[in-house]
C-alpha positions in Angstrom: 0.0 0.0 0.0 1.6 3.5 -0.8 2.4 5.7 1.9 0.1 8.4 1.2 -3.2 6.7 0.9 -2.5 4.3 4.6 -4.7 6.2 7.0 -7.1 7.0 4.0 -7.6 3.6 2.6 -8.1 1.8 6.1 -10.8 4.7 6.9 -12.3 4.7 3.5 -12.7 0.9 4.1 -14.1 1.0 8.0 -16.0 4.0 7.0 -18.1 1.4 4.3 -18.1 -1.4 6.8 -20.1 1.1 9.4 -22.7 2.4 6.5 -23.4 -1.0 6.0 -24.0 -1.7 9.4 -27.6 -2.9 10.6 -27.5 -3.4 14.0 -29.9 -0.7 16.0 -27.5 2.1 17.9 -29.9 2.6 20.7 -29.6 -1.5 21.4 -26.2 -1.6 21.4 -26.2 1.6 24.0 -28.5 -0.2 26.4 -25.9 -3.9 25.7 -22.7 -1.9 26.4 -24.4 -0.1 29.5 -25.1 -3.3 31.2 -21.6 -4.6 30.2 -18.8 -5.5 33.0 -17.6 -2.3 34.4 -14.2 -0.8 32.8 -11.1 -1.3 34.8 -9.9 2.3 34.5 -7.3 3.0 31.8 -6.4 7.0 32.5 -6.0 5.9 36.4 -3.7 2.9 35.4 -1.5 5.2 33.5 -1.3 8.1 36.1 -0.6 5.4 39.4 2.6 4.5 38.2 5.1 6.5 41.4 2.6 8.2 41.9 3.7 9.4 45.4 6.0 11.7 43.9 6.0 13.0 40.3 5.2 10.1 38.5 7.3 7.3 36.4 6.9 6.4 32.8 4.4 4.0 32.1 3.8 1.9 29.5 1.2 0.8 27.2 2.5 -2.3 25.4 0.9 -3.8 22.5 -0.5 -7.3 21.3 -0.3 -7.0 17.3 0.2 -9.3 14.8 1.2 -7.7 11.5 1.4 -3.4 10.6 0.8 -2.3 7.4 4.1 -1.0 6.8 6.4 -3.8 8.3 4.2 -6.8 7.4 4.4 -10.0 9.8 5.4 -9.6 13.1 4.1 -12.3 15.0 1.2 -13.4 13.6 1.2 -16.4 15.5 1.1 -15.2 18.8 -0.5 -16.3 21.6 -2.5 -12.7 23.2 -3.0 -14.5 26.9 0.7 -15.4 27.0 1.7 -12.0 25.8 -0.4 -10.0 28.0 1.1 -12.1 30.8 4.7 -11.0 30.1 3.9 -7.4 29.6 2.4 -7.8 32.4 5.4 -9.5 34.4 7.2 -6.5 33.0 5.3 -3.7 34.8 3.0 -2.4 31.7 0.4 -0.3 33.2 -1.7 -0.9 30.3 -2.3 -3.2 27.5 -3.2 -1.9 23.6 -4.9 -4.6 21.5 -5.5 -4.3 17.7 -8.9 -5.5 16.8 -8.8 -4.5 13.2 -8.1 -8.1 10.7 -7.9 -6.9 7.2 -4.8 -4.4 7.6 -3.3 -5.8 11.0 -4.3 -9.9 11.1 -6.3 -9.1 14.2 -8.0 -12.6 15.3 -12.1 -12.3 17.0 -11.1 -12.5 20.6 -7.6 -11.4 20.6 -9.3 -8.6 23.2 -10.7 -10.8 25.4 -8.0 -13.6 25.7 -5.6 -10.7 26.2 -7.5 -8.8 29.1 -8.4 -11.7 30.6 -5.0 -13.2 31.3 -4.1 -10.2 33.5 -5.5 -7.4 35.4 -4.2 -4.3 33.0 -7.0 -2.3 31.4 -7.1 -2.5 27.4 -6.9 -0.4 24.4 -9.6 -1.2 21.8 -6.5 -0.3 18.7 -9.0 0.3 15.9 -10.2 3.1 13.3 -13.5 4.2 15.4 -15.5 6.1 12.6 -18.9 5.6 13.9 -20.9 5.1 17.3 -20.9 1.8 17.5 -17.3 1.2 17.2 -17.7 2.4 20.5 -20.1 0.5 21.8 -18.0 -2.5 20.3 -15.5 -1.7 22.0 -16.9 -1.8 25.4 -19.3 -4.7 24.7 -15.7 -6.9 23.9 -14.2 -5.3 26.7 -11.9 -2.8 26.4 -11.1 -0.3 28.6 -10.6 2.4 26.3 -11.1 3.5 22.6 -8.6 4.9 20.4 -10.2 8.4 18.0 -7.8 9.7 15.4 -8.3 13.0 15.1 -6.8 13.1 11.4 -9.6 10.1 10.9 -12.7 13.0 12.0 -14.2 15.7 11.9 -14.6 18.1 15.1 -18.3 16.3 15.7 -17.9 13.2 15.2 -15.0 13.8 17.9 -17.2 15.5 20.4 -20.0 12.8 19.9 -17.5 9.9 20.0 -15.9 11.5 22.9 -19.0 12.1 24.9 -20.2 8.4 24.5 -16.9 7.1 25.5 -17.7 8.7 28.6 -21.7 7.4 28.7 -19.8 3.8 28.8 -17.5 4.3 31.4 -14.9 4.6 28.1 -11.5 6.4 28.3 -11.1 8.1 25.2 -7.0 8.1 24.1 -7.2 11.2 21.0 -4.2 11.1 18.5 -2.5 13.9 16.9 0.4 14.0 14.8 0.1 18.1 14.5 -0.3 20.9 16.4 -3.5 21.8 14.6 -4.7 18.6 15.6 -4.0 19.3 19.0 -6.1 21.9 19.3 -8.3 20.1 17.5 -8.3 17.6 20.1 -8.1 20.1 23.1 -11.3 22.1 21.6 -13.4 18.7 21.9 -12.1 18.1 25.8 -9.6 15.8 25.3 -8.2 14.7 28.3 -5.9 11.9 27.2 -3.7 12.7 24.2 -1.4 10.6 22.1 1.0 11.7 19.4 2.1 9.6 17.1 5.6 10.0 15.7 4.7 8.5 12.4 4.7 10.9 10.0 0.7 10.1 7.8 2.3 10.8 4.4 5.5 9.2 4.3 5.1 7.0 7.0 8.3 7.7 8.6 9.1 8.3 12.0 10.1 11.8 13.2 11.2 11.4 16.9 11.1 15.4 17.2 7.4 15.6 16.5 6.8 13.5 20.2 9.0 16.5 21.8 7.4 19.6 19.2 3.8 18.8 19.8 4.1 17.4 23.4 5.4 20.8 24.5 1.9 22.2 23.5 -0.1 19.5 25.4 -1.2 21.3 28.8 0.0 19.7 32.0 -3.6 18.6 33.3 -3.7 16.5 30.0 -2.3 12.9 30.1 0.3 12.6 27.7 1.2 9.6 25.6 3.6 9.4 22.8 3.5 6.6 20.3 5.3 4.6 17.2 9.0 4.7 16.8 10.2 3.9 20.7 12.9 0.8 20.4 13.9 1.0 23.8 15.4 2.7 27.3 16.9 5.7 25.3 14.0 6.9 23.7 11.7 5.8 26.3 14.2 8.1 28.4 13.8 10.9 26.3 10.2 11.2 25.9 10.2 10.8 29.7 12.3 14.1 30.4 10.4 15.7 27.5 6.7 15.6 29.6 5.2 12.5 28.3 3.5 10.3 31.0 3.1 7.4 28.8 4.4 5.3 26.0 2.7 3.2 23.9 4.9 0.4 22.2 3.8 -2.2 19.7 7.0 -3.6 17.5 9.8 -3.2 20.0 7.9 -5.1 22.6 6.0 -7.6 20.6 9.1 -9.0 18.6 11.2 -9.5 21.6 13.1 -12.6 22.6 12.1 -11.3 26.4 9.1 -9.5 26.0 9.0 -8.8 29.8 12.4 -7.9 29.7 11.8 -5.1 26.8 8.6 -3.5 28.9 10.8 -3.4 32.2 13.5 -1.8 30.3 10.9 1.4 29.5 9.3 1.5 32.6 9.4 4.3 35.2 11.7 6.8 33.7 11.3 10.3 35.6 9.0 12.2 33.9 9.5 16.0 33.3 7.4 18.5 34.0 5.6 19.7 30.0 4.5 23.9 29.7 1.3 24.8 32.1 -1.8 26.4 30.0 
């Protein structure tokens, strides 16, 4: 898939799944309502040290395959890999849900979750209300809105139902216009991705460039592009409270081991708005 049509072509796609969708919105409200209660995911991220100013933590990632890297362990067991990230001191799990682009399996959520006590990511393209529904009636903990994915109401609407289901709503940038973006619909938990949308490269100044911007009452997460301690270590001292690592982690010999290694760097204080 070229570079400049990824985020596109996967919306494009979920966007047609979700028109085509029968089910009854109302319904799956009322199902997700009476669902098991979420485990918490912002409070996970914000316990780690938190007697003093808190440690890195880290939100490590069961996925199969990416898009741009192809295979990566498409044969992995979720329940034993949630267990070592776990063992390793992840304060959260991400899981991709999505099959066509990333090899997701049906209950690669659920097997995951279940095998420890971390709250989950739902890692999907949420384009419509019931992806979030979905994503609370398989279990997560949290859903993932791209901002670059949205307009400014479907990301208030999104937002606000997250929060009807007891959802934690991470919001990724890449920009600083989508920051604001983000900010403007009461985003309270931000990512920003590294990977640049167009060429698909990582730029490990955009964490640092945009992160500056992000206010300090907002929970900062930075994501793609971390291989280990060093730049774990960086985006610590740069403000963010959180990294979320997929590749580095999942691909490890010691998968415990490579979490541990990112955990609990100090975290420096970002610019107070």
């Amino acid at each position: 898939m070229p570079p400049a049509t990824y985020l596109a072509d996967i919306v494009a796609a979920h966007r047609a799944r979700a028109a085509e969708d029968p089910r009854d919105l109302d319904a799956l409200v009322e199902a997700a309502e009476a669902s098991p209660a979420p485990r918490g995911f912002v409070g996970a991220l914000t316990a780690v040290g938190a007697e003093d100013r808190h440690g890195l933590a880290v939100v490590a990632e069961v996925k199969r395959r990416s898009p741009s890297k192809g295979d990566l362990a498409v044969d992995l067991d979720p329940a034993s890999v949630a267990r070592d990230y776990a063992a390793g001191g992840a304060a959260c799990l991400s899981v991709l849900t999505d099959a066509v682009y990333f090899g997701a399996r049906p209950g690669d959520l659920a097997a995951a979750r279940g095998a420890c006590a971390l709250p989950v990511l739902r890692k999907d393209f949420t384009v419509a209300e019931a992806d979030v529904c979905d994503a609370r009636l398989m279990g997560a903990d949290a859903v993932l809105l791209i901002v670059a994915a949205l307009s400014d109401d479907e990301l208030r609407r999104f937002s606000s139902l997250a929060a009807r289901l007891g959802l934690d709503a991470l919001v990724e940038v890449h920009d600083e216009r989508e920051l604001e973006r983000a900010l403007g619909a009461g985003a309270s938990l931000v990512g920003v991705n590294q990977r640049d949308l167009t060429t698909f490269e990582v730029d490990p100044a955009r964490a640092e460039r945009v992160g500056a911007a992000i206010p300090a009452s907002v929970v900062a997460v930075a994501e793609s592009g971390i291989r280990g301690a060093p730049d774990a270590r960086r985006l610590a001292q740069a403000g963010f409270d959180a990294v979320l690592v997929g590749e580095t982690v999942v691909t490890a010999a010691d998968r415990a081991g490579a979490v541990r290694a990112m955990c609990g760097h100090p975290v420096g204080e970002r610019a107070r708005c």
